[in-house]
N, C-alpha and C positions, 0 to 999 in steps of 0.2 A: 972200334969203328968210328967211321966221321958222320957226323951229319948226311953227308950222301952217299952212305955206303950201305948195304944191306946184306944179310947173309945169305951170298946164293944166287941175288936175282940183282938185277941191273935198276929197278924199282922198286918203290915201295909197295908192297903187296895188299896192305888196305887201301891202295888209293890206285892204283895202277895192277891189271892179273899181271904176272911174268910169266915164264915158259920156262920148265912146263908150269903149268897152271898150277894155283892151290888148291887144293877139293881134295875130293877121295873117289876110288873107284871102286866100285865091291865087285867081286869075281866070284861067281857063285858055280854050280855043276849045269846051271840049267840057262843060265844070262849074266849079264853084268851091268850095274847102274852105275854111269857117272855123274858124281853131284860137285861142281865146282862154284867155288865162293864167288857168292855175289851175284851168280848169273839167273836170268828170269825161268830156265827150264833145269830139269835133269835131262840124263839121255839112257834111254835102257834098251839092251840087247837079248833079245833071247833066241835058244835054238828054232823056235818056230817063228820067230822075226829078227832074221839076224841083220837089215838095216836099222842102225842107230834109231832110234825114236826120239824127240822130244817131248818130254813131259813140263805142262808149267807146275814152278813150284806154289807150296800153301803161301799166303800172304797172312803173314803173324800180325795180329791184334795189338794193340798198343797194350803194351804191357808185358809183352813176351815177347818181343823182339831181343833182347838181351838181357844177360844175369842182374846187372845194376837194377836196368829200367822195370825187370820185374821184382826186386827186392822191394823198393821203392814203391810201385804199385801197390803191393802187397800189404805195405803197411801203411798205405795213405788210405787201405779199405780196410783197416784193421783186421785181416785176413792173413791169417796161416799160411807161413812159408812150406810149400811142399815140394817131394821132388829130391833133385840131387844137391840144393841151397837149403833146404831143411835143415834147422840146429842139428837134430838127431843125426842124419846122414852124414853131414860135413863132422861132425865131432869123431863117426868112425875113422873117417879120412883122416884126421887129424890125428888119430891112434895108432893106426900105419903108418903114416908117416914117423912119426916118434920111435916108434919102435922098431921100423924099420935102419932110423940114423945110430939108435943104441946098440942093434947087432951088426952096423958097418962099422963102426965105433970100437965094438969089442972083440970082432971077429969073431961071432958065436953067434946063434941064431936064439932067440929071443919070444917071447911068448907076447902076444898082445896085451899093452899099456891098460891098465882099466881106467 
């Protein structure tokens, strides 16, 4: 792809939404929430209010607005990564992963890396 080409959308999608928009939509038995990047509300449906609602979103504390900016916090307060950036958690991630590429690798299914 070139510098102004993007996959999918006519923009770039951290800087400009495209259409359809980025987010997610959850579908549940009873409603469904739309939550799309970037924007100041969700919008949530349910069978006893089935006009769309605006809800505003949480406004994240410095320091938890993203993965870097909380790592970094974290250890500039010499405090304990927790969570899903936690050594311990990410190391499992990293065990699947591995041993998920060794039984693609081998075509056999493969027992977790210790």
């Amino acid at each position: 792809l070139s510098a102004n080409q993007h996959w999918g959308t006519f923009t770039d999608p951290w800087t400009q939404q495209p259409q359809p928009k980025c987010g997610f939509v959850i579908v549940g038995r009873e409603g469904t929430i739309a939550s799309y990047d970037f924007e100041p509300t969700i919008s949530v449906q349910t069978r006893q209010r089935p006009v769309a609602t605006p809800v505003p979103v949480d406004v994240l504390a410095s320091g938890r607005r993203g993965p870097v900016e909380y790592v970094l916090s974290r250890l500039g307060q010499d405090a304990e990564i927790e969570g899903p950036l936690s050594p311990a958690l990410a190391r499992i991630g990293q065990q699947i992963i591995d041993s998920a590429m060794i039984s693609a690798r081998e075509k056999r299914a493969v027992g977790l890396l210790p």
